[in-house]
PATIRO-559841 format. One line per 5 residues: number of its first residue (from 1); their letters; for each residue x, y, z of C-alpha. Coordinates in Angstrom, 2 decimals, padded with zeros to 5 digits. Example, Ala and Ser with C-alpha at 12.3 -4.5 7.8 and 13.67 -1.06 7.14 Angstrom:
// PATIRO-559841
1	as	012.30/-004.50/007.80 | 013.67/-001.06/007.14
// end
This chain:
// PATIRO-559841
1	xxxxx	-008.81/-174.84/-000.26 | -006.90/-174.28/-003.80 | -009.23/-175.31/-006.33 | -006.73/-176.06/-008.60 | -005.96/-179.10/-006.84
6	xxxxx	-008.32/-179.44/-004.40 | -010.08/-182.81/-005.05 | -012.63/-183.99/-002.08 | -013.91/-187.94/-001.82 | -017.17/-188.10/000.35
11	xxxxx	-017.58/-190.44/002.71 | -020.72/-192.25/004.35 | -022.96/-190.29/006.32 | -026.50/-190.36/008.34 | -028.17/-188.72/005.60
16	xxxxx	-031.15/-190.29/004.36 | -031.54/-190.76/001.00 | -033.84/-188.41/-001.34 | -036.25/-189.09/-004.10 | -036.46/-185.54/-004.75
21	xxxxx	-035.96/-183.68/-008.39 | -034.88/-180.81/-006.53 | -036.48/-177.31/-005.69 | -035.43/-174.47/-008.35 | -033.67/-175.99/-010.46
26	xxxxx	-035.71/-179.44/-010.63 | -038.95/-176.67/-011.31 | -036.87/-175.52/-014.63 | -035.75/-179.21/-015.36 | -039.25/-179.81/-015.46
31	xxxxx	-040.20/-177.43/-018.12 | -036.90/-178.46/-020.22 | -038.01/-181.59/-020.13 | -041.44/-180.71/-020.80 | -040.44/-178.58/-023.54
36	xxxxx	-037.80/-181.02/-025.20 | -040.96/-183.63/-024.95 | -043.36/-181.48/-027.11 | -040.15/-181.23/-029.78 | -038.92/-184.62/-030.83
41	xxxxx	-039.30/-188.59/-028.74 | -036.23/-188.66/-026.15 | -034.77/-191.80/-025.49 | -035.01/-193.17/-021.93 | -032.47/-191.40/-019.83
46	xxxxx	-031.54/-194.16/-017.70 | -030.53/-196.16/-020.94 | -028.42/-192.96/-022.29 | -027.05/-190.78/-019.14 | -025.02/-191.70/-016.59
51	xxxxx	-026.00/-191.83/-013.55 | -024.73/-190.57/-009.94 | -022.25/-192.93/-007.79 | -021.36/-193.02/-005.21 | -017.77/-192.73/-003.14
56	xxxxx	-016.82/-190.12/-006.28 | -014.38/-188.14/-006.07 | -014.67/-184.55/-006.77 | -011.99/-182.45/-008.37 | -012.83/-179.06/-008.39
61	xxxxx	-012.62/-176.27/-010.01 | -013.74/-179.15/-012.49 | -016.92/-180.23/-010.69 | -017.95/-176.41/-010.04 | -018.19/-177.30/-014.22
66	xxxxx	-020.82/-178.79/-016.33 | -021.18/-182.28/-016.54 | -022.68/-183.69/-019.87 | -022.58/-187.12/-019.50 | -025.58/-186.11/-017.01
71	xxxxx	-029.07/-185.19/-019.00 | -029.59/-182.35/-016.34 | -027.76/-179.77/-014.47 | -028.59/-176.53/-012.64 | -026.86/-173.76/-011.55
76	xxxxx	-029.07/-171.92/-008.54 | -028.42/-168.81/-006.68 | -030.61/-167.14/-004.35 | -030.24/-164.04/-001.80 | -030.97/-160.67/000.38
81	xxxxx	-029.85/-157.59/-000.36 | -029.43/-154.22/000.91 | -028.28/-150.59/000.26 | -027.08/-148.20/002.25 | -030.52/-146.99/003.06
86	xxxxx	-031.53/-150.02/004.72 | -033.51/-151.05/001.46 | -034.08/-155.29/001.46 | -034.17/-156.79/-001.81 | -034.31/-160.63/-002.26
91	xxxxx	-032.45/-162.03/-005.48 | -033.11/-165.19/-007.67 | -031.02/-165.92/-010.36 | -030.80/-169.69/-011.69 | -028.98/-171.23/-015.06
96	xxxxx	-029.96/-174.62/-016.30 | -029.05/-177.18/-018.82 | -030.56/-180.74/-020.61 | -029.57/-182.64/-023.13 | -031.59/-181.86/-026.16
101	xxxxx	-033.86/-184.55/-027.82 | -032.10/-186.89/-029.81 | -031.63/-185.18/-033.37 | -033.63/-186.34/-035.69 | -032.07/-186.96/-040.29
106	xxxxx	-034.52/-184.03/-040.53 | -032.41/-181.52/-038.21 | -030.51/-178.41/-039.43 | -027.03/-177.39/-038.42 | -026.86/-173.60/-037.79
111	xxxxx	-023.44/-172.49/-037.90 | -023.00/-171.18/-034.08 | -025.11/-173.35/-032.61 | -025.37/-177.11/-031.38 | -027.74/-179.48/-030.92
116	xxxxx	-026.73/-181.42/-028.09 | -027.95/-179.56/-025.17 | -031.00/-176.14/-024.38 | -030.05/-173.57/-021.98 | -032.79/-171.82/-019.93
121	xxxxx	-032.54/-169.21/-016.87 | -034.53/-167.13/-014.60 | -033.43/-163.90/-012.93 | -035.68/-162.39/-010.41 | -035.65/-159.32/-007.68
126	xxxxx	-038.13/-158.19/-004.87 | -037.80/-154.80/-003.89 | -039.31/-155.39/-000.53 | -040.20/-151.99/000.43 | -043.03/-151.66/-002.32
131	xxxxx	-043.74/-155.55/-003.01 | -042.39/-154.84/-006.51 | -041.14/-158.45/-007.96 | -039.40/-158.34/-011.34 | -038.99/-161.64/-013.57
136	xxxxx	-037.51/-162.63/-016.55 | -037.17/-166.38/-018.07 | -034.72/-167.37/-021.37 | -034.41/-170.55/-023.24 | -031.67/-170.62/-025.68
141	xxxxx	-030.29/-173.49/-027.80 | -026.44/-174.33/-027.14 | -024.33/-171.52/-029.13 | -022.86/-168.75/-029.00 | -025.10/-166.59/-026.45
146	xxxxx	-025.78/-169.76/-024.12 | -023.79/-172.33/-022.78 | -021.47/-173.93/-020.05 | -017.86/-174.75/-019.62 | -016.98/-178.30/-018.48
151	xxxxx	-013.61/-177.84/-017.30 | -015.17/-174.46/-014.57 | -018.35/-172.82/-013.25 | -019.12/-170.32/-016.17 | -022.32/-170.57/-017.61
156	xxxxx	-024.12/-167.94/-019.35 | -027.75/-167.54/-021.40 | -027.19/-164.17/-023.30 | -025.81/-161.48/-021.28 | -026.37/-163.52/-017.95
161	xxxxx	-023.13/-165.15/-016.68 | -022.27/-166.95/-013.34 | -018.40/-167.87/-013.05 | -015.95/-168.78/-010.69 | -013.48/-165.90/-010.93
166	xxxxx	-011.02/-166.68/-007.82 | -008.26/-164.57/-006.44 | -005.02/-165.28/-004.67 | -006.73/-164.71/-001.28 | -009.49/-166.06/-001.92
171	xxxxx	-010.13/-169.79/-004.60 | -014.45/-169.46/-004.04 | -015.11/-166.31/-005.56 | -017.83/-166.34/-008.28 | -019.21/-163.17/-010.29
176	xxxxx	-023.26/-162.96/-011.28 | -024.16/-160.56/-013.70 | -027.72/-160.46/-014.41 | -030.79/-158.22/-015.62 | -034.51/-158.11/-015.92
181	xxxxx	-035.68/-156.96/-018.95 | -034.89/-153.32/-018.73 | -036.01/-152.64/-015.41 | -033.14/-154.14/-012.85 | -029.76/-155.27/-013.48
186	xxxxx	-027.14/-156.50/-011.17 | -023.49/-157.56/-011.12 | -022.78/-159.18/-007.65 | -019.61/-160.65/-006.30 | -020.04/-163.69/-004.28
191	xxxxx	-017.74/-165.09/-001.72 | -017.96/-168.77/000.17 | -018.12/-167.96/003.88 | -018.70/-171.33/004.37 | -017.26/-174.40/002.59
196	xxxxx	-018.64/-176.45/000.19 | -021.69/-178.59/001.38 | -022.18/-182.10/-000.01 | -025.72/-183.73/000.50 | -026.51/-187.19/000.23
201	xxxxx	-025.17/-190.15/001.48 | -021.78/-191.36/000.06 | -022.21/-188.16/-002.06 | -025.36/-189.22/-003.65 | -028.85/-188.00/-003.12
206	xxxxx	-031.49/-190.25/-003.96 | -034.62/-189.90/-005.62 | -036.58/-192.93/-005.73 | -036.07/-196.59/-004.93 | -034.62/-197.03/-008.66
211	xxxxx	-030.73/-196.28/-008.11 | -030.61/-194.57/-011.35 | -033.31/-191.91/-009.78 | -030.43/-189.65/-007.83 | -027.86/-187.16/-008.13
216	xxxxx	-025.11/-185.05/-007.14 | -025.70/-182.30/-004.73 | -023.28/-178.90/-004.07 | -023.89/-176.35/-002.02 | -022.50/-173.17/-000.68
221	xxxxx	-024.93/-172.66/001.83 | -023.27/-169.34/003.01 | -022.04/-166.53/000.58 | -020.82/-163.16/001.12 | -022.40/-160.91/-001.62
226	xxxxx	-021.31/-157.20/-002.96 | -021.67/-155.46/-005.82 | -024.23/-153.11/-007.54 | -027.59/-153.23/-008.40 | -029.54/-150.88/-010.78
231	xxxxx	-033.16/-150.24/-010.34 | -035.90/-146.94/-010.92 | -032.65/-145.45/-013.29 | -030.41/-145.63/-009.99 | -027.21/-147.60/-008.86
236	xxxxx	-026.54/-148.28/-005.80 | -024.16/-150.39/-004.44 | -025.43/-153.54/-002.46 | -024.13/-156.07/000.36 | -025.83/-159.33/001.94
241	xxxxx	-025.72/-162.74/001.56 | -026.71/-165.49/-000.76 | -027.28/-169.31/-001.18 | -025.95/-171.23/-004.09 | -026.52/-175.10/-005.17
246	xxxxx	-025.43/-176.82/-007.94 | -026.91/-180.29/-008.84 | -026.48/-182.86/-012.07 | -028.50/-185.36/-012.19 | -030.41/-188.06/-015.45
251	xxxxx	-033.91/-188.13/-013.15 | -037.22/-187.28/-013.13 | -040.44/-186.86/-010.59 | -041.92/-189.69/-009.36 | -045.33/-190.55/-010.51
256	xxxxx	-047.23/-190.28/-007.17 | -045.08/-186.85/-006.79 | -047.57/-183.51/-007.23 | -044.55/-181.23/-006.20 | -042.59/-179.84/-003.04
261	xxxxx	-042.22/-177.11/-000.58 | -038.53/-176.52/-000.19 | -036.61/-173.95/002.00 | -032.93/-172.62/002.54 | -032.32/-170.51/005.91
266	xxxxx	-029.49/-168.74/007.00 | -029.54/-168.18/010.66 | -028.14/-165.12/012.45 | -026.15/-167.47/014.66 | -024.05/-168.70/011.74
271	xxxxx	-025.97/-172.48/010.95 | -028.10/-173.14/007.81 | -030.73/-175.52/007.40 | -032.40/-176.92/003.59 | -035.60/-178.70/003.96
276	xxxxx	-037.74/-179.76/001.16 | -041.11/-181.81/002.08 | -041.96/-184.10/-001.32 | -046.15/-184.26/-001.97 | -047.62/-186.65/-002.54
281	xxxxx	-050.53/-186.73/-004.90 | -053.10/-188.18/-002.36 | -051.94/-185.16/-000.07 | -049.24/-187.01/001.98 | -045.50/-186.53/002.77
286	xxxxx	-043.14/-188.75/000.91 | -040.90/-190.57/003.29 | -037.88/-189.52/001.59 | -038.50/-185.63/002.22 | -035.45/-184.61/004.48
291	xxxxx	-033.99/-181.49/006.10 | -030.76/-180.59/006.87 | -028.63/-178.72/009.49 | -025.41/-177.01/008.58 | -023.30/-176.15/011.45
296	xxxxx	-021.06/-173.62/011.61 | -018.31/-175.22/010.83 | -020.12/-176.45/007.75 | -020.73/-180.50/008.99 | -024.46/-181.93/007.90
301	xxxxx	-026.89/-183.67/010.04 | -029.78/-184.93/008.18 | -033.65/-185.43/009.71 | -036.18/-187.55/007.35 | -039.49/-187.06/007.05
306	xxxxx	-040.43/-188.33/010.51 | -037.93/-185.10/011.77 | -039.66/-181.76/010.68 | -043.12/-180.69/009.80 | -044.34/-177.65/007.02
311	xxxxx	-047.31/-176.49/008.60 | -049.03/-173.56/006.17 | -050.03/-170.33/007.88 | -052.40/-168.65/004.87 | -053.09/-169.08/001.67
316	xxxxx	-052.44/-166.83/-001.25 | -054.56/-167.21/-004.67 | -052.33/-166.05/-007.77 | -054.75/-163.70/-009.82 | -052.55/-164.80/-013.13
321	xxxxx	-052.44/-168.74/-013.14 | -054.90/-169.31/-010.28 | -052.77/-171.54/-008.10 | -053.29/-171.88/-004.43 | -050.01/-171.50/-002.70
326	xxxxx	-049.08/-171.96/001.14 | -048.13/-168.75/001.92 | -045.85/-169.13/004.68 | -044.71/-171.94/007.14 | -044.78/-172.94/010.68
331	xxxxx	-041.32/-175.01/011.01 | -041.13/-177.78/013.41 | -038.23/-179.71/014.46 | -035.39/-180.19/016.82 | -031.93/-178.71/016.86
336	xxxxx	-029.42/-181.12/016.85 | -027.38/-179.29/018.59 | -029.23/-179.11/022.05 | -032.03/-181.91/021.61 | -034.87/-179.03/021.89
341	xxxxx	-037.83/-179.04/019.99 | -037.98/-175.47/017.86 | -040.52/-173.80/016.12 | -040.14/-171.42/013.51 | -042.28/-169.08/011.12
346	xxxxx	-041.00/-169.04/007.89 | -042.68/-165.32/006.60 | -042.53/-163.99/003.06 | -041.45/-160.77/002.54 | -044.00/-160.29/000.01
351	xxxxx	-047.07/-162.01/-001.02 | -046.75/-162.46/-004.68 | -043.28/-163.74/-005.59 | -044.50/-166.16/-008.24 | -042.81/-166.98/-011.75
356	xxxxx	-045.83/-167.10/-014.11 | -043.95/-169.90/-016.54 | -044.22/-167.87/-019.78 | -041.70/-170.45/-020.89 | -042.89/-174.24/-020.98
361	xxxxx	-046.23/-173.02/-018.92 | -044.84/-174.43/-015.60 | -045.48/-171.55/-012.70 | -043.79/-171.61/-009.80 | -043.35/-169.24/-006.18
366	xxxxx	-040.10/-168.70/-005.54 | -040.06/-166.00/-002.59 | -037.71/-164.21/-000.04 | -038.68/-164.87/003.65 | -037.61/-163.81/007.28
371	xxxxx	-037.46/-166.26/009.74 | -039.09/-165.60/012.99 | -038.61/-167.85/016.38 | -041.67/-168.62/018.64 | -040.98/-164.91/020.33
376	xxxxx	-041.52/-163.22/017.01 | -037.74/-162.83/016.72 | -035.88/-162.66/013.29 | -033.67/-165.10/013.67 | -032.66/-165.46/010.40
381	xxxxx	-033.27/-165.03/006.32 | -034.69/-167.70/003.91 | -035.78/-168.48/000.62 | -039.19/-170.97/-000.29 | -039.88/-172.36/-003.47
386	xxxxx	-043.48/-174.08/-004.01 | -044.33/-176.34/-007.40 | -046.64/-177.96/-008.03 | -049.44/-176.15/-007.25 | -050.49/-175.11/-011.01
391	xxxxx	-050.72/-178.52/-012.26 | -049.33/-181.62/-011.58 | -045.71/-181.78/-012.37 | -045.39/-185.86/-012.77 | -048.44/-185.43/-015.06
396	xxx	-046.37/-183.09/-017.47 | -043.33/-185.14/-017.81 | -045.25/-188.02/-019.20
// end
């Protein structure tokens, strides 16, 4: 595909629709919006933003882009890692954006800056040999050292930049450069094996039983990954594979929402599945949790909630915030491709992978995982992200 013309309309599918905010980036939407709460009154979003519909069109590289009109957008990349040692490492790095509160006669201008929108990102490594995880989070105001192009993917939050940088062989190549304080850094080329993934039905993923709770879903659900990584004073250069989504949306949690458990997995056989299951407050599964299959040629089957089941294995205690996460999965569900019920351990490959929310006070797990078949097999990589269990997430964005 040329992006420089490429323009794709989505059409009906069997997806269900989804009431979910959305795993990573709907964890850092939460503390924007959290934080841009505690600042200034926001008017209503639905009465401001627009709002996803569907049959639209997208033109890309434009829709790789930022998207304004919408109050929030993220940016998401997660992956595995390896040297030529055979060292694992798992990756996180995610850029978001919101529309600022509504300045008030009483704002200043700063030359450099704007008002309009707040920038915040997390970059995050496991070095899975020692258990070591590494985290940084930044919130910036729109300026010079943070912000995102509307017209192609490049968004950056100080000297952390994802772009789409494509070559003549090859229009879905992006560039990550990130860092963790001074401890890791990494600058990663990452190349769509796979093409573009839209979720949703009609290219719209809904949220709630309002029409205005939804949004637009992207996904490269397979990329090739190479480039270096610096850790312990050493570089060393890396290969492996990564996962990137990229969502816009003007919606929030649900009120009877408490958080979600959502995954990513990229089998060994060359198929992908994203599951997220929505909580409920009273404990329960909201009926619009879903999972997906990606096949290898990159077509979507969708499962509700009445398809899969998240069935904990332990539970890990975090000594820093004191939540009570799931710490690993039991995956149930059939594969579409042969009618056969599967099971599946989702297994971290470390037990504390948690984001402690020194930014808006919203923690989060966010952890690399193998996947394991009933046989104790790896059949494949993941990533899980758990919110929610510090606090209830609906109660802060009230």
């Amino acid at each position: 595909m040329n992006h420089r013309h490429s323009r794709v309309r989505v059409s009906d599918s069997h997806a269900r629709p989804s009431r979910r905010f959305h795993h990573a980036g709907c964890t850092i939407a939460a503390v924007l919006a959290w934080l841009a709460s505690a600042w200034t009154p926001v008017t209503c979003a639905a009465e401001v933003f627009a709002t996803p519909r569907p049959g639209r069109a997208f033109a890309f590289p434009r829709d790789h882009g930022s998207h304004p009109e919408f109050r929030l957008e993220w940016w998401y990349v997660t992956g595995h890692l390896w040297d030529g040692s055979s060292n694992r490492f798992g990756f996180q790095a995610t850029f978001f954006r919101t529309a600022a509160p509504q300045a008030t006669e009483s704002a200043v201008d700063l030359p450099g800056f704007g008002r309009h929108h707040l920038f915040l990102a997390h970059m995050a490594l496991l070095e899975v040999g020692t258990g070591r995880f590494l985290h940084q989070e930044r919130l910036n105001r729109q300026g010079w050292d943070a912000g995102s192009s509307t017209r192609t993917l490049a968004v950056t939050d100080g000297n952390w930049r994802l772009a789409l940088e494509p070559g003549p062989d090859h229009p879905e190549r992006l560039r990550l450069q990130g860092s963790i304080r001074g401890e890791a850094s990494f600058q990663l080329t990452l190349e769509a094996v796979k093409p573009l993934v839209i979720f949703g039905t009609n290219g719209v993923s809904r949220k709630g039983a309002d029409p205005g709770a939804a949004s637009h879903y992207l996904t490269f659900p397979r990329l090739s990954a190479t480039g270096e990584l610096r850790l312990n004073g050493e570089t060393r250069p890396v290969r492996g594979q990564a996962w990137m989504d990229h969502e816009f949306s003007s919606s929030q949690l649900e009120a009877d929402q408490a958080g979600w458990d959502w995954l990513s997995v990229q089998l060994h056989d060359g198929r992908e599945v994203m599951a997220y299951r929505m909580r409920l407050k009273d404990g329960g599964t909201d009926e619009f949790s879903t999972l997906a299959w990606v096949d290898r040629e990159g077509r979507v089957t969708h499962l509700g909630a009445d398809g899969f089941a998240l069935e904990p294995l332990a539970r890990w205690r975090s000594p820093r915030t004191g939540a009570d996460y799931p710490l690993g999965f039991r995956l149930r569900t059939s594969d579409p491709a042969t009618g056969a019920a599967i099971q599946w351990q989702i297994a971290p490959l470390a037990r504390d992978q948690e984001l402690s929310g020194a930014i808006g006070g919203v923690p989060y797990w966010e952890g690399a995982s193998r996947v394991l078949d009933d046989a104790g097999h790896e059949i494949g990589a993941a990533y899980v992200e758990l919110t929610g269990y510090a606090g209830n997430l609906a109660d802060r964005l009230r």
